[in-house]
LODREN-462546 format. One record per residue (C-alpha): residue number from 0; y, z, x. Coordinates in Angstrom, 3 decimals. Each point is the difference from the previous one (the first is absolute). Layout:
<sites>
[NUM [Y Z X]]
...
</sites>
This chain:
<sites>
[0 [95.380 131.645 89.893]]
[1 [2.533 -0.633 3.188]]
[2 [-0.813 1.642 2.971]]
[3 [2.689 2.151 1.458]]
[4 [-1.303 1.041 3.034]]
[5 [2.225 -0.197 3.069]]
[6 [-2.301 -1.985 2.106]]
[7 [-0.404 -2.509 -3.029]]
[8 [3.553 -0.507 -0.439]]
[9 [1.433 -0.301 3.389]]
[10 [-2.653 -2.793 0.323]]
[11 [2.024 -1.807 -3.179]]
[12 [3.013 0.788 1.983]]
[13 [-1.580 -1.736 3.212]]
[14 [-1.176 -3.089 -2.341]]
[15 [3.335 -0.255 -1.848]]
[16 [1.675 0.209 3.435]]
[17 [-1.851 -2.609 1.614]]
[18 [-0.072 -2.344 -2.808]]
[19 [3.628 -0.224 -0.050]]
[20 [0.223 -0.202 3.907]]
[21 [-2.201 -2.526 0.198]]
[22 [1.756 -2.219 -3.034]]
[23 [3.234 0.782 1.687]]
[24 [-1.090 -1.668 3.199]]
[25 [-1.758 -2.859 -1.825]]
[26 [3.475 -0.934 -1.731]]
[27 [2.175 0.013 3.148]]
[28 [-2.959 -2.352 1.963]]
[29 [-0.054 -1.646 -3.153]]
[30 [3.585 -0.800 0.128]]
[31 [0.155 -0.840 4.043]]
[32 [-2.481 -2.660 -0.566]]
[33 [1.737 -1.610 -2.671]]
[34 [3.145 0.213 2.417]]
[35 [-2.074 -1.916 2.477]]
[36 [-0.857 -2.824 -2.366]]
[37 [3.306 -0.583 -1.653]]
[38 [1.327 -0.420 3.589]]
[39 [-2.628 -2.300 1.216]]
[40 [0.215 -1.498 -3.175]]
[41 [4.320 -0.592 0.577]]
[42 [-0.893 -0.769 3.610]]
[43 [-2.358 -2.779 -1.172]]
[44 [2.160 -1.390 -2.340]]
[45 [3.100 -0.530 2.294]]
[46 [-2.505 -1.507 2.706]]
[47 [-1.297 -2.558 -3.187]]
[48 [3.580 -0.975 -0.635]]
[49 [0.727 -0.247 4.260]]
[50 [-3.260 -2.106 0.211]]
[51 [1.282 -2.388 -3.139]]
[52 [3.335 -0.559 1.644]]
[53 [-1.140 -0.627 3.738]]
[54 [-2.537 -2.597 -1.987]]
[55 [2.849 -1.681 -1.879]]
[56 [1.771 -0.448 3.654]]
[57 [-2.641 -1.159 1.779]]
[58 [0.423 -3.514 1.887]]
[59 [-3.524 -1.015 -0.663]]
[60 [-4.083 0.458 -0.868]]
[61 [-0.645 1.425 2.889]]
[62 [3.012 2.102 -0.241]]
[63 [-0.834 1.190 -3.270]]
[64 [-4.070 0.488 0.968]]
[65 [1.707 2.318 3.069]]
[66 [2.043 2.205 -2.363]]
[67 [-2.313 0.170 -2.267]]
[68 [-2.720 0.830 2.779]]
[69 [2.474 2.719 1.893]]
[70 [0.556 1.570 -3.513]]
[71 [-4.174 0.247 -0.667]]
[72 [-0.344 1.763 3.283]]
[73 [2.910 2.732 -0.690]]
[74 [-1.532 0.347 -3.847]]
[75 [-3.339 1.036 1.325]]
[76 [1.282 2.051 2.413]]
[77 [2.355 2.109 -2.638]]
[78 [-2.793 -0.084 -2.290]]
[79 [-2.501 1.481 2.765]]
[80 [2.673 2.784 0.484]]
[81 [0.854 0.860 -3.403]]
[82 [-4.209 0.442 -1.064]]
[83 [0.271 1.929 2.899]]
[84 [2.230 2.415 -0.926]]
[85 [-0.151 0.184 -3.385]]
[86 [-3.897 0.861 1.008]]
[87 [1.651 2.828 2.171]]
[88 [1.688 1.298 -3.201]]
[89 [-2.714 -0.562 -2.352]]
[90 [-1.904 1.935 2.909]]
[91 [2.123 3.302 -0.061]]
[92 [0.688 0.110 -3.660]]
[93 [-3.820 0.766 -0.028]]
[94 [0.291 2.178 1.997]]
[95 [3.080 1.766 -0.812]]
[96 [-1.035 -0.014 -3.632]]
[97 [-3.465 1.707 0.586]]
[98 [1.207 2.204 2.445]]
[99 [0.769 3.089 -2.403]]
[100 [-2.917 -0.501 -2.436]]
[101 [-2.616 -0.015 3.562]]
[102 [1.561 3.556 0.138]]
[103 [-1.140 1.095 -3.082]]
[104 [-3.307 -1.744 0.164]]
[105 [-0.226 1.943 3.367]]
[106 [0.936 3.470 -1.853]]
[107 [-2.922 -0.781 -2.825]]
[108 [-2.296 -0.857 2.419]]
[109 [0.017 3.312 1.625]]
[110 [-1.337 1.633 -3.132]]
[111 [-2.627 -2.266 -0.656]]
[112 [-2.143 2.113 1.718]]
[113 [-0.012 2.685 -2.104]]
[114 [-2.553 -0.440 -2.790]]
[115 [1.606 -0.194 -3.908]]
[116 [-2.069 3.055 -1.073]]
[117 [2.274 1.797 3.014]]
[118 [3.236 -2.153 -0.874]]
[119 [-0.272 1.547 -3.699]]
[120 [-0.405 3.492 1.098]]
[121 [2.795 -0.270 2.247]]
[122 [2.165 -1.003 -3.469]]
[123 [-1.750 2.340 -1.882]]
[124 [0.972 3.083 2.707]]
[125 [3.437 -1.042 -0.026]]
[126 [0.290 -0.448 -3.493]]
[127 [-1.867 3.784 -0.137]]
[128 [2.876 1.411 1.925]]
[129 [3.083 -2.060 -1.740]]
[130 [-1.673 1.933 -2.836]]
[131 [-0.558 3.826 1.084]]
[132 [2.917 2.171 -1.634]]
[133 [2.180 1.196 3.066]]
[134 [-0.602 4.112 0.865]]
[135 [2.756 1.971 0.617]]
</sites>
């Protein structure tokens, strides 16, 4: 049998809401990140072909061993910075994502207190006064 009480199904609302807030926000962090690594990942290529060109001009070893050396420290560098942020993104779609479902989780906490035997008579009393004919 559903339960049509009021309190029971504007706490469905809540859940419905907050599921599709939080999926919502999920999908657009989602989709930023993989922004970020298509662009480092374009970025890296075009430095890859720069790198193979300045080694194809170079005058000598040592020439080479310093372009090659230059374009190590710059890689590590961009690498460091990318993890970095796409840490920071991975960070708020976390949070961002959880952030409406912690509000209903808060809500259903706050009746927790109450004991079932009290949470059925609640339903029960509501369901008793859906049911009594109106008096006119």
């Amino acid at each position: 049998m559903a339960n049509n009480s009021p309190e029971f199904q504007e706490f469905s609302k809540a859940q419905l809401e907050a599921a599709t807030t939080s999926s919502s926000a999920f999908v657009k962090n989602l989709k930023t990140i993989a922004e970020e690594a298509t662009t480092y990942s374009a970025q890296s290529i075009a430095k890859v072909s720069t790198l193979i060109e300045e080694l194809r001009s170079a005058k000598s070893f040592e020439g080479a061993m310093h372009i090659q050396s230059e374009y190590t420290k710059t890689f590590f560098a961009d690498f460091i910075a990318y993890l970095t942020k796409v840490g920071e993104l991975y960070s708020n779609l976390s949070k961002e994502a959880l952030k409406p479902i912690e509000a209903v989780v808060a809500k259903a906490q706050i009746g927790k207190d109450k004991l079932p035997v009290q949470v059925v008579a609640e339903v029960q009393t509501s369901k008793d006064k859906q049911l009594e004919p109106a008096v006119h």
